[in-house]
C-alpha positions in Angstrom: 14.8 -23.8 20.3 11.0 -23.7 19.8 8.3 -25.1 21.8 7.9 -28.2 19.7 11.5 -28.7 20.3 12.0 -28.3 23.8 8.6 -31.0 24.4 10.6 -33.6 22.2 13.3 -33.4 24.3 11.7 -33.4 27.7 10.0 -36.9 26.4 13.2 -38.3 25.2 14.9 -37.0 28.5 17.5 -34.5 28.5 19.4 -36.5 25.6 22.0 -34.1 23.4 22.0 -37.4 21.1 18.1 -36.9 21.1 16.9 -36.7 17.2 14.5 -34.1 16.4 11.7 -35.3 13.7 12.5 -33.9 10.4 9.4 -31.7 10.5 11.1 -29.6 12.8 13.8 -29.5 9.6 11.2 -28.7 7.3 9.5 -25.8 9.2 12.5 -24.1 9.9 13.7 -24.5 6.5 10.3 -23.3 5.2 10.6 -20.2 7.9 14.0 -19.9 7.0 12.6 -19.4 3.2 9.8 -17.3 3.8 12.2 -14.6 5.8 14.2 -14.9 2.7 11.5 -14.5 0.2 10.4 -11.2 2.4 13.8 -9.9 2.7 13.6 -10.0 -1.5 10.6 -8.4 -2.0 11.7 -5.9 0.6 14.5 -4.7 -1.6 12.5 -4.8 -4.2 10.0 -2.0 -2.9 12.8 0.1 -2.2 14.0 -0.1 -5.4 10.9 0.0 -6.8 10.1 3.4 -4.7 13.6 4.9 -5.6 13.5 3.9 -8.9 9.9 5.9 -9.1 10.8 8.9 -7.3 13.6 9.1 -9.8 10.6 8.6 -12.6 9.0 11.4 -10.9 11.4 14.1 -10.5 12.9 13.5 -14.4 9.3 13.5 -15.7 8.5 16.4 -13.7 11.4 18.8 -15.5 10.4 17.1 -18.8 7.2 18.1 -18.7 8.4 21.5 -17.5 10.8 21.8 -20.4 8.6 21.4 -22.8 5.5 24.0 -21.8 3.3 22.2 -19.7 3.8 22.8 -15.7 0.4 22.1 -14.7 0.6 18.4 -16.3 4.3 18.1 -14.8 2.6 19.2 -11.1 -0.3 16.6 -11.5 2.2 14.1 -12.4 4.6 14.6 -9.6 1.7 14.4 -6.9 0.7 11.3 -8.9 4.3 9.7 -9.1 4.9 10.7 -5.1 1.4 9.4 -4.2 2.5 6.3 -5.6 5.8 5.7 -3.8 4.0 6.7 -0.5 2.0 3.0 -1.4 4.7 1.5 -2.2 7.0 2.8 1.1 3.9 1.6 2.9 3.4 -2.0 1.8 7.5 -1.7 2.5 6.7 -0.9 5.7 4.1 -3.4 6.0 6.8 -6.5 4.9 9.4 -4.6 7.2 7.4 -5.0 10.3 6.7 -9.2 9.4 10.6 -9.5 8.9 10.9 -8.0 12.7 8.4 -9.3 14.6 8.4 -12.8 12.7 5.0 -13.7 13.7 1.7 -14.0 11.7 -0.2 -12.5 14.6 -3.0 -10.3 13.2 -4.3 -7.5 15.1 -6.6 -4.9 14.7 -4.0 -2.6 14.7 -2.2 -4.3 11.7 -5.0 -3.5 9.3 -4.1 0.3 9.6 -1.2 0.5 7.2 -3.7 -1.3 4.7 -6.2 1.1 5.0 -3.7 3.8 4.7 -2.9 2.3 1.5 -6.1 2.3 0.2 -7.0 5.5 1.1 -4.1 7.3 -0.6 -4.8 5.2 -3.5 -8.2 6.4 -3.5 -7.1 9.9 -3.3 -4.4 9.4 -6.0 -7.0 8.0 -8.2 -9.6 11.1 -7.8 -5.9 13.5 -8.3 -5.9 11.6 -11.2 -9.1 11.9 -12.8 -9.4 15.4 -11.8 -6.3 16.5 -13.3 -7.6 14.5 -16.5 -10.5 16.3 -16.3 -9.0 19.6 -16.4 -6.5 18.9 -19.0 -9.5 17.6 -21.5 -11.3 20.8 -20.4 -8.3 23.2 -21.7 -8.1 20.9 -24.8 -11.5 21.2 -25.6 -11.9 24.7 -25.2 -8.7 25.2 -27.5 -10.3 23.0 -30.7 -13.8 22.9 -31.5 -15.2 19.4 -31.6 -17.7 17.7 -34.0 -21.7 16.0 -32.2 -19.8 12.9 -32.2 -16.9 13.8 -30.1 -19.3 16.0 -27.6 -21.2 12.6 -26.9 -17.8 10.7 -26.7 -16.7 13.7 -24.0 -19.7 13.1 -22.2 -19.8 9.4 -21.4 -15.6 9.7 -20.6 -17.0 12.6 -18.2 -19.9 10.2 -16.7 -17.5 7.5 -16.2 -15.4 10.0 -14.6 -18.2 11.1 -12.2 -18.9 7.5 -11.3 -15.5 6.6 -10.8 -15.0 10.0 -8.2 -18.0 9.4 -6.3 -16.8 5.4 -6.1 -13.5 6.8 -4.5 -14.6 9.1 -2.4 -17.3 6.6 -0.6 -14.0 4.5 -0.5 -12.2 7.2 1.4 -15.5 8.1 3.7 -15.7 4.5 4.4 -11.6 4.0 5.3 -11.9 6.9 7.4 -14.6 5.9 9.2 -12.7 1.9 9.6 -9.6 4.0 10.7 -12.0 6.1 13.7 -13.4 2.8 15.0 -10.1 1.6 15.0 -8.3 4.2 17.1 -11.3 4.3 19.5 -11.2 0.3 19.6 -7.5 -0.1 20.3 -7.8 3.3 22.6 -10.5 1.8 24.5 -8.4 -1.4 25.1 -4.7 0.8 26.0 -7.4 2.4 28.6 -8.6 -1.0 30.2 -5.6 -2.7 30.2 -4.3 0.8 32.2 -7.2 0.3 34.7 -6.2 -3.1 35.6 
């Protein structure tokens, strides 16, 4: 019985017969349907996480089979990278369905950032082992003025889109320092009193 529901009845007296108002009915249906809807998209990250850890591993010996490890390496990390988001947003919706409360903390924000950050680092994974695989490619055919220019505007967007990531990183990590020292700082005063 909830708060709402335990004032209702001390107004009404201690009545069994006493009717609660049907927005108590609706909330807990509604709560009743969010758990629901969590529990769902739960089991749809870990599918979603197996399903690409299976992805991984048969793209991986694919790739192996037919001549090209170093692409086959770069994809794994890639693929793995991605199901550590995924395991974390899991975790994330786990954590809701157990505590059943909306209270946001300081402390809650850290499995985002985590997120991010690995997403940042799978991105610059990713562009790096683009960049290295258009390197071997171009050295192994010779390429016309037109196609030079082409390289060097996909490598300039490549630049810009590292440096954009790594800030990203420098700045999560940073977030993720003041956060320890923040909820550190409080576990210490709430130990001095």
């Amino acid at each position: 019985m909830d708060q709402e529901d335990r004032v209702l009845l001390e107004q009404h007296g201690s009545k069994k017969t006493a009717s609660l108002p049907p927005t108590s009915i609706v909330r807990r249906s509604l709560d009743g349907g969010e758990e629901l809807i969590y529990v769902v998209v739960a089991g749809l990250l870990l599918i979603a996480a197996t399903a690409a850890c299976g992805y991984a591993a048969f793209t991986t010996v694919r790739q192996f089979l037919t001549g090209s490890p170093w692409e086959a390496i770069f994809s794994l990390v890639n693929d793995l990278l991605l199901v550590l988001i995924i395991l974390e947003v899991l975790r994330t919706v786990a954590r809701f369905i157990r505590k059943r409360e909306l209270d946001v903390d300081v402390q809650d924000i850290v499995p985002f950032l985590v997120i991010a950050a690995i997403s940042g680092a799978r991105r610059i994974l990713a562009i790096g082992a683009n960049l290295s695989l258009n390197e071997v490619q171009h050295s192994q055919s010779t390429g016309s003025a037109s196609g030079l220019t082409t390289e060097w505007d996909r490598f300039d967007q490549a630049m810009i889109e590292l440096g954009v990531n790594t800030g990203l990183i420098i700045v999560i990590t940073i977030a993720l320092l003041v956060i320890h020292r923040y909820t550190l700082g409080r576990f210490q005063d709430n130990e001095e009193k």
